[in-house]
N, C-alpha and C positions, 0 to 999 in steps of 0.2 A: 611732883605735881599730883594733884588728888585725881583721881577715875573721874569724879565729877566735870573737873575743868579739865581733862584731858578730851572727854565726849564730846563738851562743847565747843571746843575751841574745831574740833575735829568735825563737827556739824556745820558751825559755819565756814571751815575750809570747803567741804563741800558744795553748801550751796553758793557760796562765791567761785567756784570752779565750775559746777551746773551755772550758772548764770552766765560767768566769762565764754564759755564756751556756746551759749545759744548765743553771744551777741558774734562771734564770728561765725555763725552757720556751720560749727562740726558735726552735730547732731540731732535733729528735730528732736529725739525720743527724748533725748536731755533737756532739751526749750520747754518741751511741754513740762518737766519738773520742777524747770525754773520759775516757769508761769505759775505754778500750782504751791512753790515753797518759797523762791526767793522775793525779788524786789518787783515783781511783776505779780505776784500774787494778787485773784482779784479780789476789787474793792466790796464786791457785793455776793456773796458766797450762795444767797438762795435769791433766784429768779422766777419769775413768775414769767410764760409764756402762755400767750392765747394762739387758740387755732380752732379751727371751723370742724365740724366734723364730716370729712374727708380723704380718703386713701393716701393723699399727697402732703399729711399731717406727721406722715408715720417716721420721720428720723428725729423729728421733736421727741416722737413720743418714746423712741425704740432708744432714745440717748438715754433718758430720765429712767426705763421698765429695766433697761441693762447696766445700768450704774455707770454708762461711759465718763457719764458729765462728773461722777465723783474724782476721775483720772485727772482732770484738770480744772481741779478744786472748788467745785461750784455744785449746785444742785438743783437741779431745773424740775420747776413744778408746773406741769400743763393745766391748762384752764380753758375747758370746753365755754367754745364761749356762740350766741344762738347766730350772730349775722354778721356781715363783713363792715353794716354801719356803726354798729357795739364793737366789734375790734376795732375799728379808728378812733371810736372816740374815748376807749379807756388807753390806748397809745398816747391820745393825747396829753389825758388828763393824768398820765402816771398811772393809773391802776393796772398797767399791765407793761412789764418794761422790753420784753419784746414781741413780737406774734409770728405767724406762720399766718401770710397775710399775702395780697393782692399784688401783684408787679406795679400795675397801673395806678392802685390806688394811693401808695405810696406816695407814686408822683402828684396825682393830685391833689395830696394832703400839702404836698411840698412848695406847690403854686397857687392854693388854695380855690382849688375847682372841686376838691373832693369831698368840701364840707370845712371845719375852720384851717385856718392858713396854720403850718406848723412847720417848721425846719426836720426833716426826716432824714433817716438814714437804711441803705439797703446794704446789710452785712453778707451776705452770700444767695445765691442760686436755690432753692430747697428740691425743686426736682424740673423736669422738662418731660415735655408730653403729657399722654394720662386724661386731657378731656374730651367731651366729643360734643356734639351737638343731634339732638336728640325730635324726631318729629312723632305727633301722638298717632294709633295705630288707626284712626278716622282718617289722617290724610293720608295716611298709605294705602289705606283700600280706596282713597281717590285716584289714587297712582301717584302721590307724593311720596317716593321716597330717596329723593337726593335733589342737590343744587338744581338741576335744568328744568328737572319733572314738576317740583314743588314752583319754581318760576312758571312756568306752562298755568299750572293750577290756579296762581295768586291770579296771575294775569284774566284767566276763565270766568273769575269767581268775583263779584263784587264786593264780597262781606269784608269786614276788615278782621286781619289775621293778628294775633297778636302772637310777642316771642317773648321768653319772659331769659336774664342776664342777673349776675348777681350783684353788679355793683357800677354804677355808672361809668366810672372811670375802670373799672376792670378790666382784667384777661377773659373771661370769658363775653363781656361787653364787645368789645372788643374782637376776638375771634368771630361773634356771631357774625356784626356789621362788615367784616372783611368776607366770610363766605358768602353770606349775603349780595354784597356789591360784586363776587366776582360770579357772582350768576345771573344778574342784570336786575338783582332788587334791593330798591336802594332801601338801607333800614330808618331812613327817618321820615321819607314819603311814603313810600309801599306797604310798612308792615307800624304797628305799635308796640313799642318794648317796655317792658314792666321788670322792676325789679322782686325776685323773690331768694329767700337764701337756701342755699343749697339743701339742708336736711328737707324742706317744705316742696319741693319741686314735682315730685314724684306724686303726690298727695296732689296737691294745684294740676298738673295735669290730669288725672284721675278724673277731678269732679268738672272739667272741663273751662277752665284757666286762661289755658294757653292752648297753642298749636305746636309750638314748638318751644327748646330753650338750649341752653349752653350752660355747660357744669361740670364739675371733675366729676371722675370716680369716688365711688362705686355706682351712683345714681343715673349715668345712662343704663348702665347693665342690671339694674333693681328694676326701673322701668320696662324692658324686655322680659326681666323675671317676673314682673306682676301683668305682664301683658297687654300694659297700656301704650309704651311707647315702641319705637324703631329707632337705630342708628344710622342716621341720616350720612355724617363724615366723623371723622374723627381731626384733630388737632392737630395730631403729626402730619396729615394728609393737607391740612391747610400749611402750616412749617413745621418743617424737620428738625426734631430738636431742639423747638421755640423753649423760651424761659418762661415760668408762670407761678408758682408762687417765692416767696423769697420769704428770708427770714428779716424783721421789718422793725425797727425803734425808733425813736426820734437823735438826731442831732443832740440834742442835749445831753441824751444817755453816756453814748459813743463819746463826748469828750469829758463826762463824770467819772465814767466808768470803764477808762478804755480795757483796763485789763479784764475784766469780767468780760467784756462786750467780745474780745480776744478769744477769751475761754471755751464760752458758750459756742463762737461758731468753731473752732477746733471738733468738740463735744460732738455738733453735729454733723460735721463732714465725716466722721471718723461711724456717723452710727447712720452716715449713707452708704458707706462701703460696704459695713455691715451686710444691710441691706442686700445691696447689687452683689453680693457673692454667694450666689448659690441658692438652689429649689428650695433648700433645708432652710435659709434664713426669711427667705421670703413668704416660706407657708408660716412661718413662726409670728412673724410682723403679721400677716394677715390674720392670724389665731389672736393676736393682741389687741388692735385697732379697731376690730370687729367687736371687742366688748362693750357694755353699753356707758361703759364713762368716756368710750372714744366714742367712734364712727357709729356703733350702734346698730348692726346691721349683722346680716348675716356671711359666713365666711363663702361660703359660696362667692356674692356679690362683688366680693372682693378680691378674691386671689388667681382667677382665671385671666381677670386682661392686665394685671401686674407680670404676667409670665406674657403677655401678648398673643393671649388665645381670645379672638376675637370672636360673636356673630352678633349681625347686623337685626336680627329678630323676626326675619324673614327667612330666614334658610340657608343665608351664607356666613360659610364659617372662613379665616382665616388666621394663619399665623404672624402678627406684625411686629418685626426686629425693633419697629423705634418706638415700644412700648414706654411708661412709665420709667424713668431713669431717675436716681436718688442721688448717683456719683458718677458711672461712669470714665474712670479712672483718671477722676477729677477733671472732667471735661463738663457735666453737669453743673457744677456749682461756683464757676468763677465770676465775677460780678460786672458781666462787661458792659464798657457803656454805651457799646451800640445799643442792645439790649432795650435799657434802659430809654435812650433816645428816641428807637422806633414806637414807644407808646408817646411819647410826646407828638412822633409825627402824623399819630391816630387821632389822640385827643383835638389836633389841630382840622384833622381833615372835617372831625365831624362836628366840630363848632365850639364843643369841649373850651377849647382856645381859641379865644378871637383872633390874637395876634400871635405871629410865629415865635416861641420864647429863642434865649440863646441856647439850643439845644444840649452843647456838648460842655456848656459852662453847667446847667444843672445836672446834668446827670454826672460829673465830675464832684459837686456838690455831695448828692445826695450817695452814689455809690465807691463804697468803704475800700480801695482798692488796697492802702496798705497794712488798714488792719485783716482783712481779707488775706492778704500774702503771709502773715506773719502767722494767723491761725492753721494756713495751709502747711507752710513749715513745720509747727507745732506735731500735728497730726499727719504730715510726711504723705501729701497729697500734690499734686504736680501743679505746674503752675503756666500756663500758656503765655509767650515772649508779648502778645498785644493784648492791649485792650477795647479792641474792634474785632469783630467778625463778619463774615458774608457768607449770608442766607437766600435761597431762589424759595419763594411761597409760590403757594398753589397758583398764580394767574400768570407764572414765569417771570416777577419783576423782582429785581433784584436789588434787599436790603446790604448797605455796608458802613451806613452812618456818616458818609463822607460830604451828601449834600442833602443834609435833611428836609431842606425849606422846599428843595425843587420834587423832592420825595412826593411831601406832605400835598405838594399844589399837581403834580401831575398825574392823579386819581381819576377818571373820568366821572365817578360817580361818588358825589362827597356833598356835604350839609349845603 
């Protein structure tokens, strides 16, 4: 037998032994080989990814700067892209096949509240925590500065306050109108919400915009370093833990291109670990994402509340454990569909949705549990036995997905 067709025959024993053996689960590190050479090889080898530019951008970016996404045969090209209206709608229209995009939006791209109706897909978790909610440094020398004080104020003050949110159906939409209503103002009589996208926020309140708004990192902490704003709460302090942005395609992608769609989030859970291990990787992400094709800002801005070195922009400093999470030993990024659900029971509360949808049938729909498990495999990240969780938020009620309709209707203060 010649060398030549000894190699080969000898290359395909192998990947047919790599592949046999990811389909009985002996070993991730193997699966990810088979994904990347055998019959799961994906279908689309360069990916174009959008995301906003934002702190909570960075295991998109830290997959593609560190060549992870090369390990499972793909190669992922980021695409600063200006608003969270222009990430949905190149989602839609194909120009962009996946994003680092909005929890919420997703879904209302999904039910088509969010702008055109489009079958979506949510392939993993991309971080938790990480945003705050931000009051400008005029209502703090009123003595606004937090939920009671700022309520005291609206209620004093005739003028009308406006809060500026990045995307209707959004997590930060969202977060505002729940701290909002749990300090007795309702966000759709009380105050006016304006949408503006995250890089613009900081600027808009400068020239006198807004009063207040809700946005990731680094832009509450840009706003204290330019000495416009204060940090009114932060996100974890509204829920511990909550989900907020995810990594985001359409339906259509996920069943073109399931292997790719596989790869890509392997790629990224693996460059959230990254991430979450250690001071050394984390100042490194913040050295990267701080350049002007990412985030665009300076490292300062960014690498102090990623370690959970907080101050509020008045004089209080502390240290907060449920900082920005990227993986968290795979606790970050599982795609549950409570999750999922509780923005459906937001979108409902605040008019968003006329009618209660079937909760647990879309976000079953929309969120990718088994390709989810199979990239987690892959990438040898853990895998939690359910697909529900339970969370106490800030007003002590407690989410578990179990009765969402009674959820959604028992708000006291809602559209």
């Amino acid at each position: 037998m010649s060398d030549l067709l000894l190699k080969t025959k000898l290359s395909r024993r192998r990947v047919l032994q790599v592949t046999a053996a990811s389909a009985v689960g002996i070993d991730p590190a193997l699966r990810a080989l088979a994904y990347a050479q055998g019959s799961d090889k994906p279908e689309k080898e360069e990916v174009k990814i959008g995301f906003i530019p934002l702190t909570d951008c960075a295991s998109v970016v830290m997959a593609s700067v560190l060549g992870i996404d090369k390990k499972y045969g793909v190669k992922i090209v980021p695409s600063k892209e200006a608003s969270w209206a222009g990430v949905r709608d190149k989602l839609v229209n194909g120009d962009l096949d996946f994003a680092h995009v909005l929890y919420g939006l997703v879904y209302g791209v999904h039910l088509g509240v969010g702008g055109p109706k489009k079958d979506m897909a949510v392939l993993m978790n991309l971080n938790n925590n990480g945003q705050a909610i931000t009051l400008s440094k005029k209502l703090a020398e009123k003595g606004a500065v937090d939920g009671p004080s700022l309520a005291k104020t609206i209620a004093a003050d005739k003028r009308e306050y406006t809060f500026a949110q990045t995307f209707p159906t959004g997590t930060h939409a969202m977060w505002l109108n729940y701290w909002l209503a749990a300090n007795g103002i309702s966000p759709v009589k009380d105050v006016k919400s304006i949408v503006v996208p995250p890089p613009q926020m900081v600027a808009n309140m400068r020239i006198g915009n807004m009063d207040g708004f809700c946005v990731g990192e680094p832009w509450n902490q840009r706003a204290i370093m330019d000495g416009i704003g204060i940090t009114a709460t932060t996100t974890q302090d509204i829920w511990k833990d909550h989900p907020e942005k995810v990594l985001g395609t359409t339906a259509e992608f996920t069943k073109k291109y399931p292997n790719t769609a596989r790869a890509v989030t392997a790629a990224i859970l693996e460059a959230g670990r990254w991430i979450d291990t250690g001071l050394q990787n984390k100042n490194k992400m913040a050295e990267t994402i701080a350049e002007k094709s990412y985030v665009n800002t300076s490292v300062d801005a960014i690498n102090q509340r990623i370690l959970g070195r907080y101050t509020n922009g008045l004089g209080k400093n502390w240290d907060d454990p449920n900082f920005m999470k990227f993986y968290n030993d795979g606790a970050t990024n599982f795609p549950y569909l409570s999750d999922g659900m509780w923005f459906l029971t937001q979108h409902k509360r605040w008019g968003i949705l006329k009618e209660h949808p079937d909760y647990l049938k879309v976000a079953t729909e929309i969120n990718q549990i088994d390709l989810y498990k199979q990239a987690a495999a892959a990438s040898k990240t853990p895998v939690p036995k359910d697909t529900m969780r339970t969370s106490k938020l800030m007003d002590g009620v407690v989410w578990d997905g179990k009765n969402p309709k009674a959820y959604a209707d028992g708000f006291k203060i809602k559209a």
